[in-house]
SEGUKE-694677 format. One record per residue (C-alpha): residue in one letter; y, z, x; residue number from 1. Coordinates in steps of 0.02 Angstrom, whole numbers, plus 50000, padded with zeros to 5 digits. Each point is the difference from the previous one (the first is absolute). Layout:
N
<'a', <Y, Z, X>, NUM>
...
END
This chain:
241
<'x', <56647, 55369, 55201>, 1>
<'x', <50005, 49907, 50161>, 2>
<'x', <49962, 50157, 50101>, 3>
<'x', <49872, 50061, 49869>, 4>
<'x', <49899, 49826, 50032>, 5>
<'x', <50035, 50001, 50192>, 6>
<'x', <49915, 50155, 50004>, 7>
<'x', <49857, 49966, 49900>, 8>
<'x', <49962, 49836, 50097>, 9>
<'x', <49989, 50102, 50150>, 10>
<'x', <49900, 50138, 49915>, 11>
<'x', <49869, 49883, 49953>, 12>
<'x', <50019, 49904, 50196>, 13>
<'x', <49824, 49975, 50032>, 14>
<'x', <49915, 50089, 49871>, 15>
<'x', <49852, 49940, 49910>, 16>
<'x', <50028, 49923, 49813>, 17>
<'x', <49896, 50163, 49947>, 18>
<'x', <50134, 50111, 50069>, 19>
<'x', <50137, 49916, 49962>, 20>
<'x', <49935, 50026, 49802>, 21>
<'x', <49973, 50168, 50055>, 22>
<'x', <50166, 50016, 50078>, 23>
<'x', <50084, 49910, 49826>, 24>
<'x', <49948, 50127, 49896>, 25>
<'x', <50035, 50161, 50108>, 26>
<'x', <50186, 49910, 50019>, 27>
<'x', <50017, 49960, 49816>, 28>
<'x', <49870, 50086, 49889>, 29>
<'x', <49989, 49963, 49818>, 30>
<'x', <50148, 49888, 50031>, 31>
<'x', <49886, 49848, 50079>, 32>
<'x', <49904, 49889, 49920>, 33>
<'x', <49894, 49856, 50029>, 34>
<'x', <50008, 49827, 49932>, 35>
<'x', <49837, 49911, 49993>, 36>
<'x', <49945, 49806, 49936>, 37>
<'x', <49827, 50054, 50052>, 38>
<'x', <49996, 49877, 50127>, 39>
<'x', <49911, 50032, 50159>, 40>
<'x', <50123, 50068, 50084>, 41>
<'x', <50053, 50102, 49859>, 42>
<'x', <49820, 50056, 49977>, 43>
<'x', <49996, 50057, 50192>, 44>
<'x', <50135, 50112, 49988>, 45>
<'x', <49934, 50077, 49819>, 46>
<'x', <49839, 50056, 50078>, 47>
<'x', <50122, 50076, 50161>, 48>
<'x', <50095, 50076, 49857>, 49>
<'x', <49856, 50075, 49933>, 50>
<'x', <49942, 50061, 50167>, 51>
<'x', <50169, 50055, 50074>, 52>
<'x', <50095, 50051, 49851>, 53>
<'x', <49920, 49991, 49833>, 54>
<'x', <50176, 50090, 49924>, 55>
<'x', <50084, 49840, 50019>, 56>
<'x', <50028, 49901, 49830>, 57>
<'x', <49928, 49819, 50007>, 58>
<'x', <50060, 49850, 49874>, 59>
<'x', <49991, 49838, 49939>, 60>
<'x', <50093, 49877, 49908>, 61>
<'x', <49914, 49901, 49852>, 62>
<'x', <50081, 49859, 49968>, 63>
<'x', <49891, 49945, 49852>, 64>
<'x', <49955, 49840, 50089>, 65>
<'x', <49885, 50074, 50134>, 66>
<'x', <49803, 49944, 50043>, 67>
<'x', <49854, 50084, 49889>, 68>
<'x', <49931, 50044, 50197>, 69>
<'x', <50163, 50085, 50034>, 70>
<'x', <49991, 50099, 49841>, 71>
<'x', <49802, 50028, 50047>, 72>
<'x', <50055, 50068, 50181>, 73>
<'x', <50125, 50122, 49926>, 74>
<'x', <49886, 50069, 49878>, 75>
<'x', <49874, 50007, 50165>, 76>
<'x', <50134, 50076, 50086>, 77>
<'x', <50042, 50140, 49915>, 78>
<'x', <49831, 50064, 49957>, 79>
<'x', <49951, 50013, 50204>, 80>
<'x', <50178, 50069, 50042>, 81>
<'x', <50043, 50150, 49879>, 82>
<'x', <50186, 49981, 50080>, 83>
<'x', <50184, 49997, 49861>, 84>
<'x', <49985, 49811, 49953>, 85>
<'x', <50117, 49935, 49913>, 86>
<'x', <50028, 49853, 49913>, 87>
<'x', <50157, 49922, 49927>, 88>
<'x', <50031, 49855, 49888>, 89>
<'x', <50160, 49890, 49947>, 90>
<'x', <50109, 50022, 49856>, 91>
<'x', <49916, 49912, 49860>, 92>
<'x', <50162, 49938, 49926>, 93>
<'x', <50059, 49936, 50164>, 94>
<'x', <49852, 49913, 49996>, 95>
<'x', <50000, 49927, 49846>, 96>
<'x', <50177, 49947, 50007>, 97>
<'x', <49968, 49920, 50166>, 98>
<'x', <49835, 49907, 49930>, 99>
<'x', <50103, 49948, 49846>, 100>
<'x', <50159, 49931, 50084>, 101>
<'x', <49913, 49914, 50147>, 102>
<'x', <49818, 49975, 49962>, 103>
<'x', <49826, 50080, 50047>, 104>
<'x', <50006, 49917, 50180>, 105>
<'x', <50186, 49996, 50032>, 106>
<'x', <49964, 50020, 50201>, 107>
<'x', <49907, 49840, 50037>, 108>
<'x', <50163, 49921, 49937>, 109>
<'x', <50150, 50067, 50137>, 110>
<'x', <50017, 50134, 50112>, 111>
<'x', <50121, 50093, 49892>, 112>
<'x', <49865, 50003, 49870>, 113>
<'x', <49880, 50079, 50124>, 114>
<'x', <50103, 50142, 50056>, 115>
<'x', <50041, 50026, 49818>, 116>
<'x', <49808, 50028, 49936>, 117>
<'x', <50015, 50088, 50172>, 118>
<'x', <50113, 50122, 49952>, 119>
<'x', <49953, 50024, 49824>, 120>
<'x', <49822, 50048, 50069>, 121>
<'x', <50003, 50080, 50155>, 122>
<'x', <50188, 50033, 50054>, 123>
<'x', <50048, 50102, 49833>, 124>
<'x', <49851, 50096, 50008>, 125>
<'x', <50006, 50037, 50158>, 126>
<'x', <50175, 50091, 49998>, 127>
<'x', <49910, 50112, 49848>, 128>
<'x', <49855, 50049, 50142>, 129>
<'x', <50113, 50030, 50127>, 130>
<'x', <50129, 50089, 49894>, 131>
<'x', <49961, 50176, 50046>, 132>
<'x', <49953, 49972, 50207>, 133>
<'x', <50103, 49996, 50156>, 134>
<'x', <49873, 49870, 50105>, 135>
<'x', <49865, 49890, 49910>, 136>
<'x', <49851, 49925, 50145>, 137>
<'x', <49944, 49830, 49993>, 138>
<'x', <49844, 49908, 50083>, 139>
<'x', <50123, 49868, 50047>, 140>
<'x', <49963, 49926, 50203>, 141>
<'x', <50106, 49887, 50107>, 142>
<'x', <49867, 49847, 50031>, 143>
<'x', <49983, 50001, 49781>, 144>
<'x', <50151, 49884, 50010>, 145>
<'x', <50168, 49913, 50057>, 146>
<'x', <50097, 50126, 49888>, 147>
<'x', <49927, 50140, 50071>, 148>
<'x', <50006, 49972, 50203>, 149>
<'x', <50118, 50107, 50067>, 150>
<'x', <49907, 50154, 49885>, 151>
<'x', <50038, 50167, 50059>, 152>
<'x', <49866, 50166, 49949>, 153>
<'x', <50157, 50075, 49929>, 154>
<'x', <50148, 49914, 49917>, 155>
<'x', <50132, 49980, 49878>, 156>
<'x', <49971, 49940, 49812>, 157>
<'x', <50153, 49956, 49957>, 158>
<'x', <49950, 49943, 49855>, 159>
<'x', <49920, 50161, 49932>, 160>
<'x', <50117, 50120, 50103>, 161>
<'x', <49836, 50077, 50094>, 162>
<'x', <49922, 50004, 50158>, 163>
<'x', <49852, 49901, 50015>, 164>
<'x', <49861, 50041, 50093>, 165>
<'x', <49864, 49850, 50068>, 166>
<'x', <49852, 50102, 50094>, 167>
<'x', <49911, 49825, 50034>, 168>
<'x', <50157, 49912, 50059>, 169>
<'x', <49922, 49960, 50162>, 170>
<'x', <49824, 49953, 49944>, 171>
<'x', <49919, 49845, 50002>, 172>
<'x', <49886, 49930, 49867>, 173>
<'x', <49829, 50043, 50131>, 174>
<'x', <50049, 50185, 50016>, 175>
<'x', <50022, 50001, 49790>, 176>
<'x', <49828, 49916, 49976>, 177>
<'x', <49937, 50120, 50126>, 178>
<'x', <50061, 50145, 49925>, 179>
<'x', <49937, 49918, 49843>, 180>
<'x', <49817, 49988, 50074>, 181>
<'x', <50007, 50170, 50089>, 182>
<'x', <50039, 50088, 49844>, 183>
<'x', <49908, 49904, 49868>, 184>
<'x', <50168, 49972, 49904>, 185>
<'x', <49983, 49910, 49833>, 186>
<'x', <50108, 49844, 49999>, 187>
<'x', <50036, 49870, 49869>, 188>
<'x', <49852, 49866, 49996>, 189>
<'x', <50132, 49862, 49990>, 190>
<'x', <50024, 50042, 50177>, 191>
<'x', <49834, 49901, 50048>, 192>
<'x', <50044, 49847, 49909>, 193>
<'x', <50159, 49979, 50131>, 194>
<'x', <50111, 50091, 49895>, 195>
<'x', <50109, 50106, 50155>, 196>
<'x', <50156, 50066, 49888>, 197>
<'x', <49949, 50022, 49804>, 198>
<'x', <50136, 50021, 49891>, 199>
<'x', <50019, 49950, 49822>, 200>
<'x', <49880, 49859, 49939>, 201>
<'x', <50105, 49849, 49977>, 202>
<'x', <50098, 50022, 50142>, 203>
<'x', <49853, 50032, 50121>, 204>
<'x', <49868, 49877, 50067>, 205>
<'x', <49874, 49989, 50158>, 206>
<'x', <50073, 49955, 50169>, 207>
<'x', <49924, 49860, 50073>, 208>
<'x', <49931, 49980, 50196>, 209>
<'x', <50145, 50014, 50121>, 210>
<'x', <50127, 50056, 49873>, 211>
<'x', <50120, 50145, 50013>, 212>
<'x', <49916, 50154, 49934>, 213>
<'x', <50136, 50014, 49844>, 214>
<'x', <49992, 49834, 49944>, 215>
<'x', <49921, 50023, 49858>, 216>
<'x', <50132, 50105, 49924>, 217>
<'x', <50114, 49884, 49918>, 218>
<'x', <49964, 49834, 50100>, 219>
<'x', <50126, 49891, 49924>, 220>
<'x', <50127, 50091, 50073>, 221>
<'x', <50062, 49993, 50155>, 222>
<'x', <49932, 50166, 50129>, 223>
<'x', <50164, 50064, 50051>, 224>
<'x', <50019, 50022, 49796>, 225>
<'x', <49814, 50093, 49953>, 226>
<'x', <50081, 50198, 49957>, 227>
<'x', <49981, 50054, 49857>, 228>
<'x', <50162, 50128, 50002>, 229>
<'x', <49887, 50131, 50053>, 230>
<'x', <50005, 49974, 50169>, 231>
<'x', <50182, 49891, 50037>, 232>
<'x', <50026, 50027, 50184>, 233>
<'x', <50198, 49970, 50035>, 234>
<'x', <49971, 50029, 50180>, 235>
<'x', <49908, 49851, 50004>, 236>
<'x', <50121, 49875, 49911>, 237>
<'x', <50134, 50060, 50106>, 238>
<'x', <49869, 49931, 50148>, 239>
<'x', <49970, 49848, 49905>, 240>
<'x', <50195, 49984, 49964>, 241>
END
């Protein structure tokens, strides 16, 4: 798998995030997907999808404790992009046990907690979407946070046992918004109130002046802790270690 990533990385050596999509699906077919939060980044590379290779299958994870505007910009979505969206939602008796044994907001309350809800809603359900690919893409970048740094365009989910594929890796927050602009790309209104990374309701608030773009997600933690399980980067503990 090694050799199957080394070559990919230097397939997509100075291509454009468009061909790199492009160049996912002719690699993999029907056998990658995309994940989306429709965040902006996610929303840039569902209107590249669209562009450069409608065939790919988009989806999202609803928790059940999302934003109304979040559920607004995926209904919005979908009607401008007639694309394979997906969406996928947690076991409801996980759930309920969960909610039952540890309360309604169990993740203010420890860390442990947090990855729990985390992996009721989002981890479980995002085996079941990636059950039947061999890579998944993500609009994860290396500037979004500590944890993801050392990013590559392709790597390793160990996790999942897939490839993962990051067409923005390199990107900064200007040449999203620009792309944004350029393209008249619907985004989430909570954007515009300083909300950066929008993830479930409670565990999501605006970032303040000066702060670190994904402090909002989570704050009472500490950063090198804000991962949900989707995206656990062991390359970068080992660094940390």
């Amino acid at each position: 798998m090694k050799e199957k990533i080394q070559n990919l990385l230097e397939k997509f050596k100075g291509k454009s995030s468009e061909e790199i999509i492009q160049l996912s699906f002719a690699e993999f077919g029907s056998r990658v997907n995309f994940a989306t939060s429709l965040g902006e980044e996610d929303q840039v590379i569902t209107d590249m999808i669209a562009k450069a290779a409608p065939q790919i299958e988009i989806f999202t994870l609803d928790t059940g404790r999302l934003f109304p505007e979040t559920y607004e910009l995926i209904a919005k979505t979908q009607k401008r992009y007639p694309l394979n969206f997906k969406i996928y939602y947690p076991d409801t008796k996980a759930v309920e046990a969960m909610v039952q044994a540890k309360g309604i907001n169990l993740f203010y309350e420890s860390v442990e907690n947090r990855k729990l809800c985390c992996g009721v809603r989002k981890v479980e359900p995002l085996r079941r979407a990636l059950a039947n690919v061999d890579a998944w893409m993500t609009g994860l970048r290396r500037e979004q946070a500590v944890t993801r740094s050392n990013l590559e365009t392709v790597e390793w989910d160990e996790a999942n046992q897939k490839i993962k594929i990051n067409p923005l890796a390199d990107w900064t927050l200007q040449q999203v918004h620009e792309y944004i602009k350029k393209n008249k790309v619907d985004i989430n209104p909570l954007h515009a109130q300083g909300f950066i990374s929008i993830g479930c309701s409670p565990c999501t608030r605006a970032v303040n002046p000066g702060e670190d773009i994904r402090a909002g997600r989570w704050w009472w933690e500490q950063p090198d802790q804000k991962e949900c399980g989707l995206h656990n980067n062991p390359k970068w503990k080992k660094k940390k270690d």
